[in-house]
Kinemage of the C-alpha trace (Angstrom):
@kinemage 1
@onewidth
@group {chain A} dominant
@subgroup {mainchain}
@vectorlist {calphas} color= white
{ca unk a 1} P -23.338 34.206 -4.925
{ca unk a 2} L -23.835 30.690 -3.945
{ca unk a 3} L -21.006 27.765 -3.378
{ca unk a 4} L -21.059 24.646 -5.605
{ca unk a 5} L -19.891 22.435 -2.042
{ca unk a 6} L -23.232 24.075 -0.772
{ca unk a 7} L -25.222 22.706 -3.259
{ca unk a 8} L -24.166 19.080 -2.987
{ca unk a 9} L -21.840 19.164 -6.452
{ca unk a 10} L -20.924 15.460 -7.244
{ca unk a 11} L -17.080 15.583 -6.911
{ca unk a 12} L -15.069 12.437 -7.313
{ca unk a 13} L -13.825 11.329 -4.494
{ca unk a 14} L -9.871 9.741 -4.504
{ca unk a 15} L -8.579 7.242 -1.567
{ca unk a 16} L -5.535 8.831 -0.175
{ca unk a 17} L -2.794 6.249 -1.691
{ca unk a 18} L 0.723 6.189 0.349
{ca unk a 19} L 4.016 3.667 -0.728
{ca unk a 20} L 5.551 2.814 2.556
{ca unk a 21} L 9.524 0.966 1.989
{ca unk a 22} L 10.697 -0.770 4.641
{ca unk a 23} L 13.759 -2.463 3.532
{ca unk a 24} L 16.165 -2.714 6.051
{ca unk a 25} L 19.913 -2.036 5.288
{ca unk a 26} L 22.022 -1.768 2.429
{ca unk a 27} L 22.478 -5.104 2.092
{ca unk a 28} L 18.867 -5.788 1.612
{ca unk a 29} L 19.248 -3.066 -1.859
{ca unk a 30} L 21.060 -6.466 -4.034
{ca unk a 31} L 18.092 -8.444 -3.393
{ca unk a 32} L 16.258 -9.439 -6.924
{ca unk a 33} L 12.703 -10.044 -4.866
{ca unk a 34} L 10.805 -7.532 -3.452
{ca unk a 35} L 7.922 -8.059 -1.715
{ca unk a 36} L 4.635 -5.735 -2.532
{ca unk a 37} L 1.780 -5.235 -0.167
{ca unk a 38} L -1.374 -3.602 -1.439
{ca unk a 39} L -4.214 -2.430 1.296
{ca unk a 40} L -7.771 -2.575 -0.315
{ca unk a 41} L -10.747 -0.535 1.036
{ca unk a 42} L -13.796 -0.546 -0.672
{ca unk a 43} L -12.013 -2.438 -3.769
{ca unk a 44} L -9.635 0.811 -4.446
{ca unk a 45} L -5.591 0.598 -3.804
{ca unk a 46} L -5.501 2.480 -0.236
{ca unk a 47} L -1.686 1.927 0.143
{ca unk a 48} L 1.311 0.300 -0.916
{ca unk a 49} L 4.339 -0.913 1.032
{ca unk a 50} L 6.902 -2.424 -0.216
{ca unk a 51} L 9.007 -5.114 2.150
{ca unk a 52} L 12.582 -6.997 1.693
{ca unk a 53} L 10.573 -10.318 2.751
{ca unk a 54} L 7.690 -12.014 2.873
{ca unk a 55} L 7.835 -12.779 6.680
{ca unk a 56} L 8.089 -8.658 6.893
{ca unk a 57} L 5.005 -8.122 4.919
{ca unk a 58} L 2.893 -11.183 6.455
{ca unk a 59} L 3.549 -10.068 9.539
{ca unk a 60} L 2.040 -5.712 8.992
{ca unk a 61} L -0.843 -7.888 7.284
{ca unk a 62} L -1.306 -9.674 10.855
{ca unk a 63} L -0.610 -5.946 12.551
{ca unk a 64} L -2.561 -4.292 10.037
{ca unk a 65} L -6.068 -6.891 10.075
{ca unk a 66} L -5.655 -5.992 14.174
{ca unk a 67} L -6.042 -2.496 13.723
{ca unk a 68} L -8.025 -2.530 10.320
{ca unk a 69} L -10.413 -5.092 9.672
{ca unk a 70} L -12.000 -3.653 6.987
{ca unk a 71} L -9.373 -3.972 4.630
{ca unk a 72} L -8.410 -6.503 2.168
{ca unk a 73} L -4.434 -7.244 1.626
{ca unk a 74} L -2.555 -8.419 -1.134
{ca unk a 75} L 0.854 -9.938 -0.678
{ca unk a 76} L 2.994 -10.450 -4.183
{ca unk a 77} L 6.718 -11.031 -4.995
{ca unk a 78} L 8.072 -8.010 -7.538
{ca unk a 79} L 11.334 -8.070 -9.197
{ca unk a 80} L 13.591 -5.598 -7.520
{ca unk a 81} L 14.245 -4.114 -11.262
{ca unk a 82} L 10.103 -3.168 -11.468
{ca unk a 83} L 10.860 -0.578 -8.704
{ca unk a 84} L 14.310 0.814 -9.768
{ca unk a 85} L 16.777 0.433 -11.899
C-alpha cells in the first residue's frame, strides 16, 4: 500500500487566515468607523485585524513591514455595522 503524500499528490494549498480586534475599551464599541487591515502574501488575504483607528492600524503596518517585508497591507475604513450588528 502506497501513500498519496508519497507520491507528490497536488493538494491545494490554503494561507492560514487569522482576524485580530484590537479595539480598546467599551467606549471604543459606539464608534460607526472601524478600521480594517488586510496582510497580503503572495496576493492571498494572510490576515485580518481590525483597529478602532487609523493611527492604530498605520502604526502595526509600520511594526508589521519591520518584521515582514514581504507582505503587502491594506488599510480601509468599514462601517462598524459591516462587522456586527
Amino acid at each position: 500500500m502506497t501513500d498519496e503524500r508519497d507520491q507528490g499528490s497536488q493538494e491545494t494549498q490554503v494561507w492560514p487566515v487569522q482576524v485580530r480586534w484590537d479595539l480598546g475599551g467599551p467606549s471604543v464599541w459606539t464608534q460607526e468607523l472601524l478600521w480594517r487591515c488586510d496582510a497580503l502574501r503572495a496576493g492571498r488575504l494572510y490576515e485580518r485585524s481590525v483597529f478602532a483607528s487609523r493611527e492604530e492600524a498605520e502604526a502595526f503596518v509600520a511594526k508589521m513591514h519591520q518584521m515582514e517585508p514581504d507582505q503587502m497591507f491594506n488599510v480601509e475604513a468599514i462601517q462598524a455595522s459591516a462587522v456586527w450588528n
